[in-house]
N, C-alpha and C positions, 0 to 999 in steps of 0.2 A: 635557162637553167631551171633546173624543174625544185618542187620545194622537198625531197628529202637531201637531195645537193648539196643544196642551199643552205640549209639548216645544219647537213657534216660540217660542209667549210665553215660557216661561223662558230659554229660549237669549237673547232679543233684549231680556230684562228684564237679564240678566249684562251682557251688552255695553251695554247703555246706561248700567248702573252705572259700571262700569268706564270708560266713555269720559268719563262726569259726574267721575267722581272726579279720571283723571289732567288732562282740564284743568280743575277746578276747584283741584288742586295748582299745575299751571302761571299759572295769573292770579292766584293767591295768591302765589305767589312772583315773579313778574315786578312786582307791587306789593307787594313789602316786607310781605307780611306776614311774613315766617320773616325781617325786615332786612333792610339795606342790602347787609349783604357774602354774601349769599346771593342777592338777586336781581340780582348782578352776576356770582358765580360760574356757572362752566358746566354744564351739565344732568351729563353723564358724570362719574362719578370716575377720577380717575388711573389705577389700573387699569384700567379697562375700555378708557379709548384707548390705554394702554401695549397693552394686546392685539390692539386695532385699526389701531395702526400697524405693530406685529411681523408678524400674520399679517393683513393688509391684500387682497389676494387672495381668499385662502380667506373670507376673513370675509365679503365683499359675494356670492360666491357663497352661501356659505351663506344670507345675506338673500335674496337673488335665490329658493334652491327654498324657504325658508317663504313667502315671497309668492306664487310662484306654487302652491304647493300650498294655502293660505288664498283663494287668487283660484280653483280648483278647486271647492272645498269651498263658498264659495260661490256658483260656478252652478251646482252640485248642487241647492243648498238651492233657489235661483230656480226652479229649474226643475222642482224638485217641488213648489212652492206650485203650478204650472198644471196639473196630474196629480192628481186627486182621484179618492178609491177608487174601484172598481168590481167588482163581481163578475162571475164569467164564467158560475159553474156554481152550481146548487141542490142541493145533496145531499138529498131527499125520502125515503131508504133506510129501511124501516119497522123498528123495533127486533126485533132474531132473524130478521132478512131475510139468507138467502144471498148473495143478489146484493146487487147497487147502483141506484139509482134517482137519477138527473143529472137536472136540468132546465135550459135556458140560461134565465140570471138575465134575459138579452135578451129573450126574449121573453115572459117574467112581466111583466115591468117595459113590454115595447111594449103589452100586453094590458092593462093597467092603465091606461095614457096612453089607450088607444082609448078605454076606457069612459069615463074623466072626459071625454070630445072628444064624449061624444054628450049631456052635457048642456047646456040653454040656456045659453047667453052665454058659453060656452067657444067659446075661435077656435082653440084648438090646447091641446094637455096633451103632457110628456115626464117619464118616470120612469126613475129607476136606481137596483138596489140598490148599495147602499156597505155591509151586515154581513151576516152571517149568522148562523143557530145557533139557539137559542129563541124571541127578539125582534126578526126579521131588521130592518133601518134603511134605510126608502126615501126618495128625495129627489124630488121631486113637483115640476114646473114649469107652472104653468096661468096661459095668456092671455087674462085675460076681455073682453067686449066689454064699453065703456062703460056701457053699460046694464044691464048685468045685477043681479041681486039679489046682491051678494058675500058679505053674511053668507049666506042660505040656501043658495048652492053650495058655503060650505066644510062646513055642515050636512052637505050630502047628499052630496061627497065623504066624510066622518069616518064619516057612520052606513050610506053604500052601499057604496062604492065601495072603499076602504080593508077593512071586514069582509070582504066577495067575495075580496078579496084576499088578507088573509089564510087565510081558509078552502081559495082554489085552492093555497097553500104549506103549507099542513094545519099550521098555526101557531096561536095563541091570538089574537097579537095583534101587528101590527108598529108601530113607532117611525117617524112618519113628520114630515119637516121639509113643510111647507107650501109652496112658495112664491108667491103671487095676484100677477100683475102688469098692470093697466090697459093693454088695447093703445089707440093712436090709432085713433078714428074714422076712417070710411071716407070721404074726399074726396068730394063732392056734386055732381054738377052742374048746374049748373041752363041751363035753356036760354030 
């Protein structure tokens, strides 16, 4: 599991705790469980609306910017769930190399798509790297035609196409996510 994942799940595992707990407090107490003269009393204690009626103003402004900075934060988060990694560049720079050696990830990754697009029952392939470093991590989309053999093209993507691949990134071996999806057949006509 990679760390923005990682980081969703626990964030949205806290707040659903948290959201479990306080209204499972409040329907316990709205039925008696904590009594009678508790699920009649008022949520706030005396103090807190003694400070809410004093500074009565300030107070709803104040609610006002944590909402709107809580409502910020998250269309942040929204909005980076539709933004998934990408890399731009290949650092290929050979160790005790003067220079620098850049490759666009774009066209590692178009060159990859073309090759799986030239085997059978492929109707289209697209690839993009998301890591880099040792084990770089490509994400692989292939449209197959109905017909096709699906176990021996993910075969011969794993054992062709993927190794070339790695070897043009002069890497051992890359982490690749698969993903095969059944296009619809092509409309027939008949006359």
């Amino acid at each position: 599991m990679r760390g923005p994942d990682q980081l969703n799940r626990v964030v949205l595992v806290l707040v659903s705790l948290l959201l479990l707990g306080a209204g499972g407090y409040a329907l316990a107490r709205g039925y008696e469980a904590f009594g009678a003269e508790q699920a009649d009393d008022e949520v706030l204690l005396e103090p807190v609306r003694d400070f809410v009626g004093r500074y009565q103003t300030l107070f709803w402004i104040a609610v006002l910017a944590v909402c709107l900075i809580v409502a910020y934060l998250a269309l942040r988060w929204l909005v980076a769930q539709f933004h998934s990694p990408r890399l731009t560049q290949i650092d290929l720079t050979a160790d005790g190399s003067k220079g620098s050696t850049q490759l666009r990830a774009a066209g590692a990754s178009d060159a990859l798509a073309s090759d799986i697009e030239t085997y059978r029952g492929v109707s289209s392939a697209s690839a993009r790297l998301v890591e880099d470093g040792e084990r770089p991590e490509v994400d692989v989309r292939v449209d197959v035609n109905d017909d096709a053999d699906v176990p021996g093209l993910r075969t011969r993507i794993e054992e062709e196409a993927l190794p070339r691949f790695s070897r043009a990134l002069e890497v051992r071996a890359v982490e690749a996510r698969l993903h095969l999806r059944l296009t619809e057949p092509a409309p027939r006509l008949v006359r």
